[in-house]
N, CA, C and O atoms as a GROMACS GRO file, in nm:
protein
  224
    1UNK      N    1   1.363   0.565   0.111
    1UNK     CA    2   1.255   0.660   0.106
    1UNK      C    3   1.217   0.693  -0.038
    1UNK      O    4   1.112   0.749  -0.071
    2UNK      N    5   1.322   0.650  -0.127
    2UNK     CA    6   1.264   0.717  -0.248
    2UNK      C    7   1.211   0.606  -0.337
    2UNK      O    8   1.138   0.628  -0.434
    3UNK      N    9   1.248   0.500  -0.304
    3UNK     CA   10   1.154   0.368  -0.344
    3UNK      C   11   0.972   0.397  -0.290
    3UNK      O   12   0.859   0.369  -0.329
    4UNK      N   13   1.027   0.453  -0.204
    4UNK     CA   14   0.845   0.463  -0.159
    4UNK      C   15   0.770   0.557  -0.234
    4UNK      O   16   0.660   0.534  -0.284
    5UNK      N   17   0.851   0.695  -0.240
    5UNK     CA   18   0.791   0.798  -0.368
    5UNK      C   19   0.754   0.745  -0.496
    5UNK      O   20   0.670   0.804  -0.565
    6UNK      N   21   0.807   0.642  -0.532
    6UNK     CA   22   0.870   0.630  -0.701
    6UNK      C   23   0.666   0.529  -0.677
    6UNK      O   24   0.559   0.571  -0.721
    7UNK      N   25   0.688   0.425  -0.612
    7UNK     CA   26   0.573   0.374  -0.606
    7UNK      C   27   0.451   0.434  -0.547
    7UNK      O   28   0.331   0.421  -0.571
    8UNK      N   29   0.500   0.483  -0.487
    8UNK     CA   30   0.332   0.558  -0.468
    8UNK      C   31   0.259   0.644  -0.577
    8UNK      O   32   0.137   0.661  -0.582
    9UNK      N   33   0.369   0.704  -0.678
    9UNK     CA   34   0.334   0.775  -0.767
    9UNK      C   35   0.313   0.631  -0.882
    9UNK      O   36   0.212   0.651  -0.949
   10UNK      N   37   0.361   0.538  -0.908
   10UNK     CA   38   0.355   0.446  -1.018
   10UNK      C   39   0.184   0.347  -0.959
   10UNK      O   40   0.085   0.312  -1.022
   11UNK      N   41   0.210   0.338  -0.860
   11UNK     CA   42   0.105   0.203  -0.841
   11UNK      C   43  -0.014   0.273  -0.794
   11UNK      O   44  -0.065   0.207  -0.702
   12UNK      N   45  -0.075   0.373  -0.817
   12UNK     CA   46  -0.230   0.448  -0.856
   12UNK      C   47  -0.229   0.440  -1.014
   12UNK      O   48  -0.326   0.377  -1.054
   13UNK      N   49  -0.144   0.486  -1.116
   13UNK     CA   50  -0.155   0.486  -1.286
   13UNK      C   51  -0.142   0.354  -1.274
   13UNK      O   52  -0.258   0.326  -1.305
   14UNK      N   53  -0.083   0.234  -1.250
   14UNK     CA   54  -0.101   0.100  -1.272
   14UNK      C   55  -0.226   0.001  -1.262
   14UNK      O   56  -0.263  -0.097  -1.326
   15UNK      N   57  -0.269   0.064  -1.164
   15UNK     CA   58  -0.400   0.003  -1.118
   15UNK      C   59  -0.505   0.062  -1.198
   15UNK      O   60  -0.603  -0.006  -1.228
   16UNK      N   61  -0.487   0.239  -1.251
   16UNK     CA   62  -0.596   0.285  -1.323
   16UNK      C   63  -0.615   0.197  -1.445
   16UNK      O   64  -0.712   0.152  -1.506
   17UNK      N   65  -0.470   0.190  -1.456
   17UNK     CA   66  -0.467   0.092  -1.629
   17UNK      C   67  -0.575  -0.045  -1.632
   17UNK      O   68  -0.684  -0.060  -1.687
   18UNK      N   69  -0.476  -0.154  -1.528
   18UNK     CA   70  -0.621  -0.262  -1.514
   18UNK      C   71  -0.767  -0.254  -1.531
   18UNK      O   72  -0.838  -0.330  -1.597
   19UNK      N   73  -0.815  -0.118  -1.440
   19UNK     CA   74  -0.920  -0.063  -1.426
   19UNK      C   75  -0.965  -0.080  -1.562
   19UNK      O   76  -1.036  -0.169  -1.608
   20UNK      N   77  -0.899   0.045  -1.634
   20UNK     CA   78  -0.938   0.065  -1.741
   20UNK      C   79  -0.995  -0.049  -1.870
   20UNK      O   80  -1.091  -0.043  -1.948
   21UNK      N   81  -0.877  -0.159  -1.848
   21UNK     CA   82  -0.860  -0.268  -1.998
   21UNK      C   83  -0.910  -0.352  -1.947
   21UNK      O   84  -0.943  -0.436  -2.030
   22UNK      N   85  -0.953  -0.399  -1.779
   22UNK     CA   86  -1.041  -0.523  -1.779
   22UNK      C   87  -1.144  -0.447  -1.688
   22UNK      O   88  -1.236  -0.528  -1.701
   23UNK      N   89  -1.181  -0.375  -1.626
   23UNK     CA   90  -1.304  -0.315  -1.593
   23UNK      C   91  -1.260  -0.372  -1.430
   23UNK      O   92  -1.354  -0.370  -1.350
   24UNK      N   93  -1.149  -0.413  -1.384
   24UNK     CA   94  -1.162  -0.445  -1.276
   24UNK      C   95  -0.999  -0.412  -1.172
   24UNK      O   96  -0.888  -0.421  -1.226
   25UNK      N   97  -1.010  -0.388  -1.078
   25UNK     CA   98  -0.882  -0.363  -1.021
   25UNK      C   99  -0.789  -0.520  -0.941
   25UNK      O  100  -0.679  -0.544  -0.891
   26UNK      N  101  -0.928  -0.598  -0.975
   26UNK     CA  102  -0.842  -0.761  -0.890
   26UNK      C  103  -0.751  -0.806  -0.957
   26UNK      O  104  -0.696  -0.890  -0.887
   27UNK      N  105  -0.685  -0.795  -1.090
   27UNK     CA  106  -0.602  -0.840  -1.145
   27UNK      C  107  -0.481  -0.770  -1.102
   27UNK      O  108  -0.393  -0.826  -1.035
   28UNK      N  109  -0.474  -0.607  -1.156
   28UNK     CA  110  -0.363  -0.578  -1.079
   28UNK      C  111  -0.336  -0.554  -0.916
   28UNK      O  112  -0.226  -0.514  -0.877
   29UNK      N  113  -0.462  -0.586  -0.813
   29UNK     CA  114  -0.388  -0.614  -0.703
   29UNK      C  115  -0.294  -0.738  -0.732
   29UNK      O  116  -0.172  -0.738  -0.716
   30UNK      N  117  -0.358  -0.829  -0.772
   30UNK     CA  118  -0.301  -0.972  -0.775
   30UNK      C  119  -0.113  -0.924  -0.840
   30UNK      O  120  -0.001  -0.951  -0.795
   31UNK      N  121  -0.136  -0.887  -0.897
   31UNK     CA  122  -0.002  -0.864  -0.929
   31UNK      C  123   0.117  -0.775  -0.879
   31UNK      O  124   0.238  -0.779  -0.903
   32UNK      N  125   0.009  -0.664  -0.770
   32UNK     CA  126   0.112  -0.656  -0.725
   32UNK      C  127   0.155  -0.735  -0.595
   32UNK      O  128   0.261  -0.727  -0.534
   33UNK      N  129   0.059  -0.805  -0.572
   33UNK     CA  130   0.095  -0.933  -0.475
   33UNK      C  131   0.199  -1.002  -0.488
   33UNK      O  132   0.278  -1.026  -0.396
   34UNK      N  133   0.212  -1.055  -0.649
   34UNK     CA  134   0.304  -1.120  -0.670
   34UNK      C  135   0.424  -1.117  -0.666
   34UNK      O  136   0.504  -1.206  -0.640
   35UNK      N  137   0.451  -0.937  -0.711
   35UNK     CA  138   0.548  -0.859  -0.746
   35UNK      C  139   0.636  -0.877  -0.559
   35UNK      O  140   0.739  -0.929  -0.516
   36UNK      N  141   0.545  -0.816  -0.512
   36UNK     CA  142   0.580  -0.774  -0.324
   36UNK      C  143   0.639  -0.952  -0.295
   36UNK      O  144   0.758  -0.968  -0.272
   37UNK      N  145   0.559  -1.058  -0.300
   37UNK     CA  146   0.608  -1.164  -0.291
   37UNK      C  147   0.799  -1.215  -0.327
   37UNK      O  148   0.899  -1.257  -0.270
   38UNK      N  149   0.743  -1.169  -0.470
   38UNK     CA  150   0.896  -1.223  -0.488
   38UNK      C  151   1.010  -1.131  -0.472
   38UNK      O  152   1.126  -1.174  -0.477
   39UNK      N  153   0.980  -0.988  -0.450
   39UNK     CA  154   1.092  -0.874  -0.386
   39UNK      C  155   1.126  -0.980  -0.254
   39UNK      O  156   1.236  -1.026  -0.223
   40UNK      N  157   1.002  -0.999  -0.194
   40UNK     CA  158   1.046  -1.052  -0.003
   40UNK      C  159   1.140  -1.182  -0.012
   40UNK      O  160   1.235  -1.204   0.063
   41UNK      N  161   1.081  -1.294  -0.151
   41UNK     CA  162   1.185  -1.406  -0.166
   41UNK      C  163   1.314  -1.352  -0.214
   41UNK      O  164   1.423  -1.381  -0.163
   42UNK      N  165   1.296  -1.269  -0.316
   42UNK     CA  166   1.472  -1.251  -0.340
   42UNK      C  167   1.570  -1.178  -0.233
   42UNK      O  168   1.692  -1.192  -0.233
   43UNK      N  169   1.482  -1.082  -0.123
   43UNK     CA  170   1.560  -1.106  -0.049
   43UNK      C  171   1.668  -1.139   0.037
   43UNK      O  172   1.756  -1.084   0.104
   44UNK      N  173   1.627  -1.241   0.011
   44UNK     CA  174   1.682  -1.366   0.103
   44UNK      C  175   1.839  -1.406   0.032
   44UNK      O  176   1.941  -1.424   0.099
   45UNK      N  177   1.830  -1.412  -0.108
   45UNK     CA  178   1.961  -1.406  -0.160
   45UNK      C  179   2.034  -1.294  -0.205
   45UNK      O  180   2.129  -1.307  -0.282
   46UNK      N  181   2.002  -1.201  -0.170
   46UNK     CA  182   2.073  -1.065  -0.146
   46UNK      C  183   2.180  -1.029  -0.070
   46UNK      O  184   2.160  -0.984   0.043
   47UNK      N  185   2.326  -1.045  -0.127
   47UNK     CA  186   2.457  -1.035  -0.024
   47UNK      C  187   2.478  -0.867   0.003
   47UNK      O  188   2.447  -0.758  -0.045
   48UNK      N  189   2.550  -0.925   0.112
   48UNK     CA  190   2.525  -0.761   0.228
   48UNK      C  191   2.663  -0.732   0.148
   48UNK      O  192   2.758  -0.800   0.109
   49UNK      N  193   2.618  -0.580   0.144
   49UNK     CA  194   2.740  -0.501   0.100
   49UNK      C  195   2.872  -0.527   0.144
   49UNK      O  196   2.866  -0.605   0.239
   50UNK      N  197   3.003  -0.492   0.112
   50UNK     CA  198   3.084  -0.511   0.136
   50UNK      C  199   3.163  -0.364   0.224
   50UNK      O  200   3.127  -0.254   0.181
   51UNK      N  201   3.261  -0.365   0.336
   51UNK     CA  202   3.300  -0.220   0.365
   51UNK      C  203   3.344  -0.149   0.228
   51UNK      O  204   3.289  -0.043   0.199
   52UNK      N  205   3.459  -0.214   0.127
   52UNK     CA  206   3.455  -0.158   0.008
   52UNK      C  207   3.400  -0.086  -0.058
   52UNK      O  208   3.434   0.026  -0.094
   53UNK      N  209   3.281  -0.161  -0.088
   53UNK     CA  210   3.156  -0.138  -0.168
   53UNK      C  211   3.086   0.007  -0.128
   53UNK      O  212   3.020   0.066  -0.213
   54UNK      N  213   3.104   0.061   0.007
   54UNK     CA  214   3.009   0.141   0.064
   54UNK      C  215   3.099   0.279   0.036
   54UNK      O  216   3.038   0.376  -0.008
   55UNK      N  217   3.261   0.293   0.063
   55UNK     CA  218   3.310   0.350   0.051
   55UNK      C  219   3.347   0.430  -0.092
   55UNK      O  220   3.395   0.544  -0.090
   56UNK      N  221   3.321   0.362  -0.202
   56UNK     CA  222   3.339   0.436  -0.308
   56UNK      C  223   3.210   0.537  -0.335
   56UNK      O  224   3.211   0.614  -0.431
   0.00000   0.00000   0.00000
């Protein structure tokens, strides 16, 4: 849940920025396309916690 706060507050000032320095917002969608893309590929190599791990 707090991944979702942190971006909702970051990715409106991110996009204003693009706005701002190229007059257009398609670049930083595109990027955050890219960004969301490769969170979903890495993924995939992401090892599941351990019981250990959870307990400290």
């Amino acid at each position: 849940m707090m991944i979702l706060v942190i971006a909702s507050a970051i990715g409106p000032s991110f996009l204003a920025i693009f706005k701002d320095k190229l007059g257009s917002y398609q670049v930083g969608l595109y990027g955050c396309l890219i960004l969301a893309i490769l969170i979903f590929i890495l993924t995939f190599f992401a090892r599941q916690p351990r019981k250990s791990q959870l307990l400290d």
